[in-house]
C-alpha positions in Angstrom: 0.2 -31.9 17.5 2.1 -30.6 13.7 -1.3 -32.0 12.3 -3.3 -29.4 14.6 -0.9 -26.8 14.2 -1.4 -27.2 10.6 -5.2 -27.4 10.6 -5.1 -24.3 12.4 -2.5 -22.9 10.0 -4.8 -23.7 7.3 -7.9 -22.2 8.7 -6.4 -18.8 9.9 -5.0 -18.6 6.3 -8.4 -18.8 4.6 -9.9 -16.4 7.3 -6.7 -13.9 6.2 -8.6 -14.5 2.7 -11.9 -14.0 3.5 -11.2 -10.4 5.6 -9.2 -9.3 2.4 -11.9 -10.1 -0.1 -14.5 -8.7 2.9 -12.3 -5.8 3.1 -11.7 -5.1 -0.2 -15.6 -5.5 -1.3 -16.7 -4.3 1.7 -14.6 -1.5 2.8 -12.3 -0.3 0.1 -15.1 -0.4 -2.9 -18.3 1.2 -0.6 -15.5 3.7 0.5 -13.6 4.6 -2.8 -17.3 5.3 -4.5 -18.6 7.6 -1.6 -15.0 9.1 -2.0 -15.5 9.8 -5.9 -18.9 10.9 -5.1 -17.6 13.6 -2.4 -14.7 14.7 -4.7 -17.2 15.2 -7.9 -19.7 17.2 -5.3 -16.8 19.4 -3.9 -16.4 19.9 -7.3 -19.4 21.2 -8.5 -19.4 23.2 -4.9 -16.8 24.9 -6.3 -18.2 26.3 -9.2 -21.3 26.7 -7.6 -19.3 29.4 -5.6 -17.4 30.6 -8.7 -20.7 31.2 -10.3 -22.1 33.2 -7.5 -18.9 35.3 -7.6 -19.3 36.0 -11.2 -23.1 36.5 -11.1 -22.3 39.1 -8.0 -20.0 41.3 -10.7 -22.1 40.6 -13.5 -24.8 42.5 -11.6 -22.9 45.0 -9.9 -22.2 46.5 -13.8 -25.8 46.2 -14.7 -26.7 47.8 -11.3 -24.1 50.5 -11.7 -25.1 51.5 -15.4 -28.4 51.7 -14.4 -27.5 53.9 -11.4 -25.5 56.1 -13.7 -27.7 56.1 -16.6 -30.7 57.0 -13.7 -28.8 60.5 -12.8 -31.6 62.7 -13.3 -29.9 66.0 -13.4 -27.8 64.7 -16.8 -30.4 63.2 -18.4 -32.5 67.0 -17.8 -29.6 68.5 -19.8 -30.2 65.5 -22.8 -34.0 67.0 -22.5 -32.8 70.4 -23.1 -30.8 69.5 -26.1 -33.4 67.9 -27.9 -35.5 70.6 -27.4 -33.1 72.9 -29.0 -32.5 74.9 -26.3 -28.6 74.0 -26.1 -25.9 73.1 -28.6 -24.2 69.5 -28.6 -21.4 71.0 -27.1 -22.4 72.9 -25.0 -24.5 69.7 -24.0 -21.5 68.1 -23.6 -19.9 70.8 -21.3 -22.7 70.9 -19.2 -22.4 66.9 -19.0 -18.3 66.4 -18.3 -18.0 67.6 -15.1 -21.4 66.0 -13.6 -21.1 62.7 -15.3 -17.2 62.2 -13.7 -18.6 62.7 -10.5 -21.1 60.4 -10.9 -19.2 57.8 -12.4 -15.8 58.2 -9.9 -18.4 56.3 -7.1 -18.3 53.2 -8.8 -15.6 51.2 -7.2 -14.7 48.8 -10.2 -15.4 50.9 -12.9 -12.6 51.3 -15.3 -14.6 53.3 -18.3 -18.2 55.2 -18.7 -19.5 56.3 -22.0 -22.9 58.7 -22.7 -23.8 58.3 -26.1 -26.7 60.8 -27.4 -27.9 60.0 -30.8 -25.3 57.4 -31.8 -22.6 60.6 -31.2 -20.2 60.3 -27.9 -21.6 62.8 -25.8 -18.9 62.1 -22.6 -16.3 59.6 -21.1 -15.0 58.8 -17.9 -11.5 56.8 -17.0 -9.9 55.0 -19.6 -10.0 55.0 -23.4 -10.7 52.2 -24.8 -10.4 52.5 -28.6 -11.1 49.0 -29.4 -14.6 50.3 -27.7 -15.2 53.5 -29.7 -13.8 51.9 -32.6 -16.8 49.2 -32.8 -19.8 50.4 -33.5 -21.0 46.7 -32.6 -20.9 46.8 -29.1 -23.2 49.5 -29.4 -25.6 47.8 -31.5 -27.0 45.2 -29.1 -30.5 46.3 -28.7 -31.9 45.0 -25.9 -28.8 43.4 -24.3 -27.5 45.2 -21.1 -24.6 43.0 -21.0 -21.5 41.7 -23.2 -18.3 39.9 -22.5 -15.3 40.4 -24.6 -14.4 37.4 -26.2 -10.8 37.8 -25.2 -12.9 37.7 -21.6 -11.3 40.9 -19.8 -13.8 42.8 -19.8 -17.5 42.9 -19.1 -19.4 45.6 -20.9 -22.9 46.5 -19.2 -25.4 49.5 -20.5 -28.4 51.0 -19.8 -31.1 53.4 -21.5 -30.7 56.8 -20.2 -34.6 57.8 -20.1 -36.7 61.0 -19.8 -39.7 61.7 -17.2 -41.7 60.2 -19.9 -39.7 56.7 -20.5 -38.3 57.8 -23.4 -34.6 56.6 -24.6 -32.6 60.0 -25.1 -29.1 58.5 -24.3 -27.2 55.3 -23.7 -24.8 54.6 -20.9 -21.7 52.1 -21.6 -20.0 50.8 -18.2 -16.6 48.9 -18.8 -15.6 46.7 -15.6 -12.1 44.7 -15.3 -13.0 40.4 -15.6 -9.1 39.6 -15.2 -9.8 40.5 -11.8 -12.4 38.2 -11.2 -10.8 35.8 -12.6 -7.4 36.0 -10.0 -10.4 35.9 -7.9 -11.6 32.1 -8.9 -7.8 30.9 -9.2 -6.9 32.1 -5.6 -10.3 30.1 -4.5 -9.7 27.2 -6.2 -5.7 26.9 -6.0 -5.3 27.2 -9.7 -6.3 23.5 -9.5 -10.1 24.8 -12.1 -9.8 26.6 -15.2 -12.6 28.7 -16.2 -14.3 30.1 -19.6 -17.1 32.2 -20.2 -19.2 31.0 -23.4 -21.3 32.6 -25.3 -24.1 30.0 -25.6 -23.6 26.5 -24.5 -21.4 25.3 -27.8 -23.5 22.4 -27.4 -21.9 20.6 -24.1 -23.2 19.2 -21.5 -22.0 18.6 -18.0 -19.5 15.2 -17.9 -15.9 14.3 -19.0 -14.4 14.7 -22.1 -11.4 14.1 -22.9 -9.9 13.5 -19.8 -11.3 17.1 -18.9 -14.1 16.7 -16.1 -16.4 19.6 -17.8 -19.3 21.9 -15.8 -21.0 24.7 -17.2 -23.4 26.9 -15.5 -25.8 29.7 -17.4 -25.0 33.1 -16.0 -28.1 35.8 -14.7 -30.5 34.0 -17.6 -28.2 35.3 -20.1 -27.0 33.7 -23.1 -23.2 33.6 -21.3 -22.4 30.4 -19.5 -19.5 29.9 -17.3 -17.4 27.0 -18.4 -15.5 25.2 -15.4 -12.8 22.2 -16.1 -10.3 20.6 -14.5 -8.2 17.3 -15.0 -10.0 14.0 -14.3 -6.6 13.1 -12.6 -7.1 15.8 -9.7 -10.2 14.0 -8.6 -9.5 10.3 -9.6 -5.4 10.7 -8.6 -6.7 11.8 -5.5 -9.0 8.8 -5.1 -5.8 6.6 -5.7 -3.9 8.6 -3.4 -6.2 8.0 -0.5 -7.2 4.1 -1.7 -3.6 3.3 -1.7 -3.6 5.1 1.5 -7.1 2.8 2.7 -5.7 0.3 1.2 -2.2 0.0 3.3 -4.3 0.4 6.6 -6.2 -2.7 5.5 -3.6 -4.4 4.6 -1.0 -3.1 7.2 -3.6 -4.1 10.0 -4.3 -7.8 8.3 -0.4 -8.2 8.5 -0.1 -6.9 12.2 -3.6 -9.2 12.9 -1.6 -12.0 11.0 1.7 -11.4 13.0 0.4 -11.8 16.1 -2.0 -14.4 15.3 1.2 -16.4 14.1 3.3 -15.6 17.2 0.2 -17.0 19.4 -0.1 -20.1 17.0 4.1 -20.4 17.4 4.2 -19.7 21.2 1.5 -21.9 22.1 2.5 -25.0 19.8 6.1 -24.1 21.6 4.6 -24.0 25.3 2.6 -27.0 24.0 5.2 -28.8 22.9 7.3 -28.2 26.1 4.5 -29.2 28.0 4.3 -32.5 26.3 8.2 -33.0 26.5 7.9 -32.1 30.6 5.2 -34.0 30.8 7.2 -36.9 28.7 10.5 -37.0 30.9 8.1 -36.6 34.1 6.2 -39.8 33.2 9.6 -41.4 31.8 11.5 -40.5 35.2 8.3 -42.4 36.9 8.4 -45.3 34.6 12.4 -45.6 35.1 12.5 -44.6 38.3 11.8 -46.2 42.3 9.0 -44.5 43.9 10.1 -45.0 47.5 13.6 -44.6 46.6 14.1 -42.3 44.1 16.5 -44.2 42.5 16.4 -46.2 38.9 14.7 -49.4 38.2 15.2 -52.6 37.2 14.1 -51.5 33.8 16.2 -48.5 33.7 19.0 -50.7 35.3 19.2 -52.7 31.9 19.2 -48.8 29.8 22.0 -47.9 31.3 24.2 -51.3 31.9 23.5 -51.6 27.6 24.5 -47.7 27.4 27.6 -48.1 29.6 28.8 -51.4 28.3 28.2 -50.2 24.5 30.6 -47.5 25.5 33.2 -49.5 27.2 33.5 -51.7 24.7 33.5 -48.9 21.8 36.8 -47.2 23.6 38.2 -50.0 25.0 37.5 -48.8 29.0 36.8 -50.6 31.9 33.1 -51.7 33.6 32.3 -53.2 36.8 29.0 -54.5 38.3 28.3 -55.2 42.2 25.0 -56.8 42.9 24.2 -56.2 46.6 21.4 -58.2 49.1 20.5 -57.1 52.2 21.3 -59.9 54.8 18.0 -61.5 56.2 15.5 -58.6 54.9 12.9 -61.0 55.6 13.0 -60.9 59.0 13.0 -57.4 59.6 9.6 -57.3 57.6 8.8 -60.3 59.5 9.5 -59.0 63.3 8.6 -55.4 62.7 6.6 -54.9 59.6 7.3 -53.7 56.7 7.2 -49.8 57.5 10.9 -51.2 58.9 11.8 -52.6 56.5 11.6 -49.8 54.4 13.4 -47.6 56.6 16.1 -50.0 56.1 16.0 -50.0 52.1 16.1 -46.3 52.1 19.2 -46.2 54.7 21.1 -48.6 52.7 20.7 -46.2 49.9 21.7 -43.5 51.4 24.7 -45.0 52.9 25.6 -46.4 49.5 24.8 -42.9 47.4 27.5 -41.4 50.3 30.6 -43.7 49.0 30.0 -43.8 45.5 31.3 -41.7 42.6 28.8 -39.3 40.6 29.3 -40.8 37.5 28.4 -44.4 39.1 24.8 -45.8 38.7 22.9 -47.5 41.7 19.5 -49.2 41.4 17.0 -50.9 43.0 16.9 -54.7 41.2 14.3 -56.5 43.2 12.4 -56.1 46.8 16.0 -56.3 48.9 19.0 -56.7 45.5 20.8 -53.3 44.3 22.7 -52.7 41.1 25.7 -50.5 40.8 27.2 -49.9 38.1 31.0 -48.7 37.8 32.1 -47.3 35.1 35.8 -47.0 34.4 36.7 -49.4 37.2 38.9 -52.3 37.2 37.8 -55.7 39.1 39.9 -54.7 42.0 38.6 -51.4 42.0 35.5 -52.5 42.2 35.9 -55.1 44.7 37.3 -52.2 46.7 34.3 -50.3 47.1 32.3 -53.1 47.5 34.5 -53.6 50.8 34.1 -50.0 51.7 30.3 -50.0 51.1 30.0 -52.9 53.7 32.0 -51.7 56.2 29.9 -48.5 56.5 26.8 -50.8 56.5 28.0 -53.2 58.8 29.1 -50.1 61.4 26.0 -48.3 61.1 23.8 -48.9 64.7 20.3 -50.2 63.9 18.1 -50.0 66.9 16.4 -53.3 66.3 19.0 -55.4 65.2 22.7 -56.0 63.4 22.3 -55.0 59.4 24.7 -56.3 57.1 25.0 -56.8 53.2 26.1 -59.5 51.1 27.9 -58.3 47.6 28.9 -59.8 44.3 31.4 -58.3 42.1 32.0 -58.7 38.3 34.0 -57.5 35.6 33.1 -56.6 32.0 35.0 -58.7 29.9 34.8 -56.8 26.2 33.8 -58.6 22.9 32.5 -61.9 25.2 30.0 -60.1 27.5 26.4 -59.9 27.1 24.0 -58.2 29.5 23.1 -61.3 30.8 26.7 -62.7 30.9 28.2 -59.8 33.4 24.6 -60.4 35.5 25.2 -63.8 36.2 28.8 -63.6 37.0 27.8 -60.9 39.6 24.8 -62.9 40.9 27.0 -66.1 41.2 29.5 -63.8 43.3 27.0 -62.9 45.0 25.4 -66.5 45.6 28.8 -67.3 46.9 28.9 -64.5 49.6 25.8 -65.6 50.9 27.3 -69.0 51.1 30.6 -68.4 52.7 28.2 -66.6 55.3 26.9 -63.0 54.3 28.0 -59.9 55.1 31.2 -59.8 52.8 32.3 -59.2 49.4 33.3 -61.9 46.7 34.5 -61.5 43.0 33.8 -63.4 40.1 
């Protein structure tokens, strides 16, 4: 039974293996990669939004210098000037007051500048002298667009034309980036910092660094947006959520492996109770009188070694009685044996009604008991052995007189053997039967 316990044993441990290593190859790897793959795409997701975001102010200032620079009714008074019908400041006069209004619509405008032949014809909003100061911004060319490169600031322009296309005038429009920017870190939780380049500084999208890089080109200008953030946000939380994969696996392996293991203990337990029951069931048969239901001869012999091993280890007192049921034979003879086993299982169960619960009766041959006294003196013994046929002898048997004959013997410690204290009880015995049946002698 321990050898199939352990085989089993043996066998759910390697399964336990084989679901880790399936688990861990099969579940936790497949699951960690489409979990890095998810995280990097969220990522990109991200600035894919931020881009959009940026894009969308990057051309509301183009749009909006263009609008301003489109004003018709300013760019007739330019006309005029160059024709020499107005002064430049009386040009500019005529512009102030116009040009504010038109400029005031532009919701995230913080500055507007006309020039008119490289001179500032009007402004709007703020003064910014790091602006007016550098003739550089102003020398672009073609370029409707510039970033700062402290990155506040995006600074969009646009030709101011005649009816014929002509460039009379330039328009400078100064938007606020800081605020876009508040508007990328309240998106993305701080968790992305962004950069705008000016060309790509020769990256390219991937990790550097321990800094998981992006960059995106901005409105097919020479600008792209730079987006990084820590390898650790993605790949801590991979590990964050492995570990967390992880403990389900391995939490539900040792729940699995629990229960498996209190099955494997409560079954070898009911087994092994089974076995025992089924043990002291078929020992109780083999030392035990199926009619009867009292001990055997073979049991008889346990228990008289048991009880005379005791008697002489604390010096006590052991009798035997060997009893015969007077002429058994003719009861079987005259009325079958159905009777005479109605007689066997009376004399039991007179005998089992004087007797002590501590003394031992059983069944030594077809019609010979054994009782076994313990702590009783010869004369104790032969006492009971009187009382015992008395109640026989009175009992009224409707076929005919029953009697037994009884042989009483005393342990005599440090001489006895098993055989010895037999004897002396079955010569008692022998003698009752010779002085006539149905009494008690002593050996």
């Amino acid at each position: 039974m321990n050898r199939l316990l352990n085989k089993l044993k043996n066998i759910f441990g390697i399964i336990i293996i084989l679901i880790i290593i399936v688990s861990y190859f099969g579940v936790y790897i497949p699951l960690k990669s489409e979990l890095e793959d998810s995280l990097h795409s969220g990522f990109k997701t991200m600035v894919s939004n931020s881009e959009i975001i940026l894009e969308n102010h990057l051309n509301r200032a183009v749009e909006d210098a263009e609008s301003l620079a489109s004003r018709t009714m300013l760019a007739a008074g330019i006309e005029r000037y160059h024709a020499g019908e107005i002064t430049f400041s009386e040009l500019q006069q005529y512009t102030q007051a116009e040009y504010n209004q038109g400029a005031s619509v532009y919701e995230y405008l913080l500055a507007a500048y006309r020039f008119v032949d490289s001179r500032l014809l009007t402004s709007y909003g703020r003064e910014f002298t790091w602006f007016l100061d550098n003739s550089d911004f102003r020398r672009s060319g073609n370029e409707n667009l510039i970033i700062t490169s402290d990155q506040n600031y995006i600074i969009a322009q646009a030709a101011v034309e005649d009816k014929a296309g002509n460039t009379i005038g330039r328009d400078y429009i100064i938007y606020d980036l800081t605020a876009m920017f508040l508007e990328l870190k309240q998106l993305n939780a701080e968790e992305i910092r962004y950069n705008i380049l000016r060309g790509d500084e020769g990256l390219e999208n991937g990790i550097y660094s321990g800094k998981i890089v992006e960059l995106r080109e901005l409105n097919n200008t020479d600008y792209f947006l730079k987006a990084e953030t820590s390898d650790s946000l993605i790949y801590g939380a991979i590990s964050r959520i492995s570990y967390k994969i992880m403990l389900v696996i391995f939490s539900t392996i040792i729940i699995i492996s629990f229960l498996v293991t209190k099955i494997l203990h409560n079954t070898s337990e009911n087994m092994v109770k089974n076995l025992k029951q089924e043990l002291k069931e078929k020992t109780i048969l083999s030392e035990t009188d199926k009619m009867l239901g009292i001990y055997n001869r073979t049991k008889f012999n346990k228990e008289l070694a048991r009880e005379m091993d005791r008697a002489q280890r604390y010096d006590s007192n052991l009798s035997l009685i060997m009893i015969d049921i007077d002429y058994f034979k003719k009861f079987n003879d005259n009325y079958g044996h159905h009777v005479g086993d109605q007689i066997l299982e009376k004399i039991v169960a007179i005998i089992k009604q004087k007797i002590r619960k501590h003394d031992i009766l059983a069944r030594y041959g077809g019609d010979e008991f054994m009782l076994i006294c313990p702590e009783t003196r010869l004369e104790e013994a032969e006492k009971l052995a009187q009382r015992l046929n008395r109640a026989i002898d009175e009992y009224n048997y409707e076929h005919e007189d029953l009697s037994c004959s009884f042989g009483v013997a005393e342990f005599k410690s440090f001489k006895d053997e098993q055989k010895d204290l037999i004897n002396r009880a079955d010569q008692a015995l022998y003698k009752a039967k010779e002085n006539g049946r149905n009494r008690v002698c002593k050996n």
